[in-house]
VOGU-3710 file (C-alpha; in Angstrom, 3 decimals, decimal comma):
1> xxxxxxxxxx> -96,869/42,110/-5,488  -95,454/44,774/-2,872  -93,012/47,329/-3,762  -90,412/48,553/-0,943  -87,711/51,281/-1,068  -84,927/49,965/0,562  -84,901/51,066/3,798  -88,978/49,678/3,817  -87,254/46,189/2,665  -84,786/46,113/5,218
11> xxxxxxxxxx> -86,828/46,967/7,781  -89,639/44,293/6,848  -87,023/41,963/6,281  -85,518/42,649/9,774  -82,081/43,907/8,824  -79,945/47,121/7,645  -79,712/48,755/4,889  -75,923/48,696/4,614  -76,433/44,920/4,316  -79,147/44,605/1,805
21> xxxxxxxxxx> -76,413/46,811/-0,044  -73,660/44,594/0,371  -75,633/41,439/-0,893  -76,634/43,246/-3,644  -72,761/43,950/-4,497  -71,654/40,305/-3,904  -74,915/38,873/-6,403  -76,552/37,070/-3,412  -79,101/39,488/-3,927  -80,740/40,020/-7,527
31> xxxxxxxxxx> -80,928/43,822/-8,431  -83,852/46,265/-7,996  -86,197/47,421/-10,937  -85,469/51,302/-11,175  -87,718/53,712/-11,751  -86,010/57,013/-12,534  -83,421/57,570/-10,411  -85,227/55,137/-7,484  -84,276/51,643/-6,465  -87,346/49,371/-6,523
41> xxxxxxxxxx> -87,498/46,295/-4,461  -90,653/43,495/-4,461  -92,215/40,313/-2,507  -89,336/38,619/-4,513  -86,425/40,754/-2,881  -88,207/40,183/0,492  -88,033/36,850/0,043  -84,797/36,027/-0,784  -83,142/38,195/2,092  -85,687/36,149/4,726
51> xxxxxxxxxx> -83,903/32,565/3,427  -80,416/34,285/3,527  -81,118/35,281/7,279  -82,121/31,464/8,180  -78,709/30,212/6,497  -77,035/32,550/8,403  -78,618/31,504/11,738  -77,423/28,014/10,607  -73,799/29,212/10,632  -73,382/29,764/6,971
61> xxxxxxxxxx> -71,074/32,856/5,937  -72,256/35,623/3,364  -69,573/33,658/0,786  -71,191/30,243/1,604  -74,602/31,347/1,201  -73,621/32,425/-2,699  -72,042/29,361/-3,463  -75,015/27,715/-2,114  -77,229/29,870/-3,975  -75,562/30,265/-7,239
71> xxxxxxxxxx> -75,909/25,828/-7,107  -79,022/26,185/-6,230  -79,867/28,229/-9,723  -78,244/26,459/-11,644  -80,260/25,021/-14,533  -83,618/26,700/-13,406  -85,325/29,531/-14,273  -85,238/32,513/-11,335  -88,893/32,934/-10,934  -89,444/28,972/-10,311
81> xxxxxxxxxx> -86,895/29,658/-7,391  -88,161/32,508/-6,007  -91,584/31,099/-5,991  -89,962/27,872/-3,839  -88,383/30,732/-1,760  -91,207/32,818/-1,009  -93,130/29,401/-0,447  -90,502/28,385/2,134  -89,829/32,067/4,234  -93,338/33,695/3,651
91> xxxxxxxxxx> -94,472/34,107/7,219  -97,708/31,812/8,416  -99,552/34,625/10,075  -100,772/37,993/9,211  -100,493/39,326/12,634  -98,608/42,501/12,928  -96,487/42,835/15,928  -96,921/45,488/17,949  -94,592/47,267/21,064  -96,189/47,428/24,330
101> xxxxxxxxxx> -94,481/48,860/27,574  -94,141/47,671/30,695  -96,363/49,210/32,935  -98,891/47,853/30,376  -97,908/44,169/30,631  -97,864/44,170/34,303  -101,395/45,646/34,471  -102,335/42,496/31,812  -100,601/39,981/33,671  -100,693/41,499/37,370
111> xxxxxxxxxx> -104,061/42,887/38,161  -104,543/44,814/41,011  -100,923/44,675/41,730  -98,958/48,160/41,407  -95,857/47,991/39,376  -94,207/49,222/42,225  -95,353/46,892/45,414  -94,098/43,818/42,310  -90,641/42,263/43,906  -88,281/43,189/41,054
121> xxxxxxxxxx> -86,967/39,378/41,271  -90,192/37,643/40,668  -90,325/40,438/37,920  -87,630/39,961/35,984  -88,193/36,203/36,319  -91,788/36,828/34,711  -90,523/38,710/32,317  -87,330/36,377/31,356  -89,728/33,592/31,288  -92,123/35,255/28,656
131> xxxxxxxxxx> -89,450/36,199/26,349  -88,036/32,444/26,322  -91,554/31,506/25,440  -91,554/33,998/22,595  -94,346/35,970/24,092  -92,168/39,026/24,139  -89,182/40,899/23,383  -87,081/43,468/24,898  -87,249/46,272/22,182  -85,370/49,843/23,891
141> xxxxxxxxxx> -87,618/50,512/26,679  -90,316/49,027/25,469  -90,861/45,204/24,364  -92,116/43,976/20,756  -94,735/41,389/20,866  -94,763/39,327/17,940  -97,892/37,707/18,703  -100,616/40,254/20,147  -103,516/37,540/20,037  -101,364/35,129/21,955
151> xxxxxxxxxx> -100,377/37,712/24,545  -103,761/38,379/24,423  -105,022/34,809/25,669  -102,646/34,839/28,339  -103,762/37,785/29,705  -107,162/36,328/29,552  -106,343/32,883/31,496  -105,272/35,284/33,997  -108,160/37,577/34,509  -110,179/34,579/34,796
161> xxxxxxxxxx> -108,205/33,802/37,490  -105,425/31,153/36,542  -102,164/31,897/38,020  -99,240/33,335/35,860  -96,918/30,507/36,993  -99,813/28,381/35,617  -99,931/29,960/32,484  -96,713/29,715/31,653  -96,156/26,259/32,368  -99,256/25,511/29,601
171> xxxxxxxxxx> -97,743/28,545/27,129  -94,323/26,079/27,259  -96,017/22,545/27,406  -98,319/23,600/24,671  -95,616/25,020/22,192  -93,828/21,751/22,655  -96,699/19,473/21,154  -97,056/22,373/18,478  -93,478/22,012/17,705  -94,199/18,139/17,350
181> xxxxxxxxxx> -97,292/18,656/14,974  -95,262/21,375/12,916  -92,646/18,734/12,026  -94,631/15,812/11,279  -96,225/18,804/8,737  -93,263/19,415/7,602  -92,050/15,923/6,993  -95,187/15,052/5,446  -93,865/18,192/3,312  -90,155/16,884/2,661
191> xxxxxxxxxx> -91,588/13,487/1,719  -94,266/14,242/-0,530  -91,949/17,401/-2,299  -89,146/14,813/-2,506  -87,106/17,215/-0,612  -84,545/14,908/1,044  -81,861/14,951/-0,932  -80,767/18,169/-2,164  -78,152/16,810/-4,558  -80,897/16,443/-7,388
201> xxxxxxxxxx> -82,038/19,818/-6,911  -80,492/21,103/-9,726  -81,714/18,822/-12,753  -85,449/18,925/-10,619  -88,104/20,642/-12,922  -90,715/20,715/-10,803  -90,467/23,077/-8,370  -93,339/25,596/-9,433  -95,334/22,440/-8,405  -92,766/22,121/-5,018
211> xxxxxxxxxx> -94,209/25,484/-4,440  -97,382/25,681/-4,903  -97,388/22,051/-2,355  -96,076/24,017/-0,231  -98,526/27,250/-0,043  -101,654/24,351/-0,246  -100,211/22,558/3,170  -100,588/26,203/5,260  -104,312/26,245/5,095  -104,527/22,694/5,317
221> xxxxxxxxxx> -102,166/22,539/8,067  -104,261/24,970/10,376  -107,658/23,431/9,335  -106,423/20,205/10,681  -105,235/21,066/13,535  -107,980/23,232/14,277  -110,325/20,230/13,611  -108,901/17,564/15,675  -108,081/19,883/18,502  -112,143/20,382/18,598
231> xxxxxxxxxx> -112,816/17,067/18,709  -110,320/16,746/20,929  -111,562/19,498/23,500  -115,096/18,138/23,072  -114,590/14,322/24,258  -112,188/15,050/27,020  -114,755/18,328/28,273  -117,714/15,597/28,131  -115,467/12,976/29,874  -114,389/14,555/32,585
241> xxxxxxxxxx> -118,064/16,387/32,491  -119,690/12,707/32,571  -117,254/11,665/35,508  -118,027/14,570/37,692  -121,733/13,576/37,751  -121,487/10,262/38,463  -119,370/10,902/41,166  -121,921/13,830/42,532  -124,791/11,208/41,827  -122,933/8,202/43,599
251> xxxxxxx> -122,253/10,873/46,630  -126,176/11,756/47,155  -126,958/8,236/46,415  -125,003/7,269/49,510  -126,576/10,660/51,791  -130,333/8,895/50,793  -129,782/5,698/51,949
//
């Protein structure tokens, strides 16, 4: 298990200091080991502040979130609820973001175009456009890129020639059917974990097993997908492969005769 200091915690965990602090003071957050006269946070720690910030994106306040949490502990033992914790808000990729600036992006996605002779409109469009799709995002005068490999294929599609516009308009229409496969996953998740009603959770003894379900669907989840969206790729690539030649063999049919 990872250790962090706290400013290494906040940091990973995408917040401050002064608020890992403050949680800390009002119980939401369970104390540090200490080693001498150093505050010791782990995976645990990490964990718990990543479910706090999606409650708070829901609109729960700091106070809600304890009341919520203190039910939620109720009657089991902490490390079965951090393990359904880190189950839940461990992240699904290993990719580490990285910060890029812009005369960089423009030479990925605008070859042979000089930042310059770009119309600053149809840049910040491009750029606007990107960040919706999560591609990007402004970071000081620089921008963050949460996913380098899938900046990475976009930059490809264009160097092989497919228009930006175009690969956008995939990027969003592709992310949609993801976001439709990600929740039948996740239903299939809720249902099988029993997860619908959160009024039992307290008298539930079973959620080591909740969590270890949940860790088993992530490489199950991605083998899947990755599976069917071969066989997928495959018959409609031989389809429209098949089609092409008959209609090529049809035309010099009709030139012979």
């Amino acid at each position: 298990m990872a250790t962090y200091r706290i400013d290494d915690l906040a940091r990973a965990a995408g917040t401050t200091t002064r608020l890992v602090r403050a949680l800390q003071e009002r119980g939401v957050l369970h104390p540090p080991q200490r080693r001498g006269r150093i505050a010791v946070y782990n995976d645990s720690h990490l964990a718990r502040l990543r479910l706090i910030a999606q409650l708070q994106e829901r609109g729960h306040t700091i106070a809600t979130i304890a009341e919520l949490l203190s039910a939620w502990e109720k009657g089991h033992d902490l490390a079965d609820i951090l393990g359904v914790e880190k189950a839940l808000t461990d992240p699904w990729s290993d990719e580490c973001p990285e910060r890029i600036g812009l005369v960089e992006l423009a030479a990925m996605f605008l070859p042979g175009r000089p930042l310059e002779e770009v119309p600053p409109d149809y840049l910040q469009d491009a750029l606007a456009r990107a960040g919706r799709l999560g591609f990007i995002r402004p970071d000081g005068d620089r921008f963050l890129v949460p996913s380098p490999s899938l900046l990475e294929v976009g930059a490809e599609l264009v160097a092989a020639g497919i228009s930006l516009e175009t690969v956008f308009d995939v990027a969003e229409q592709t992310d949609a059917d993801c976001q439709a496969i990600a929740e039948r996953f996740v239903q299939l998740t809720v249902d099988s974990g029993n997860l619908e009603d959160p009024a039992h959770y307290r008298e539930r003894q079973d959620l080591p097993q909740v969590a270890e379900f949940i860790q088993r669907l992530r490489p199950l989840s991605e083998k899947a997908v990755t599976s069917l969206l071969a066989r997928a790729m495959q018959a409609q690539i031989q389809a429209r492969t098949s089609e092409q030649i008959t209609q090529i063999a049809g035309r010099s049919a009709d030139s012979a005769s």
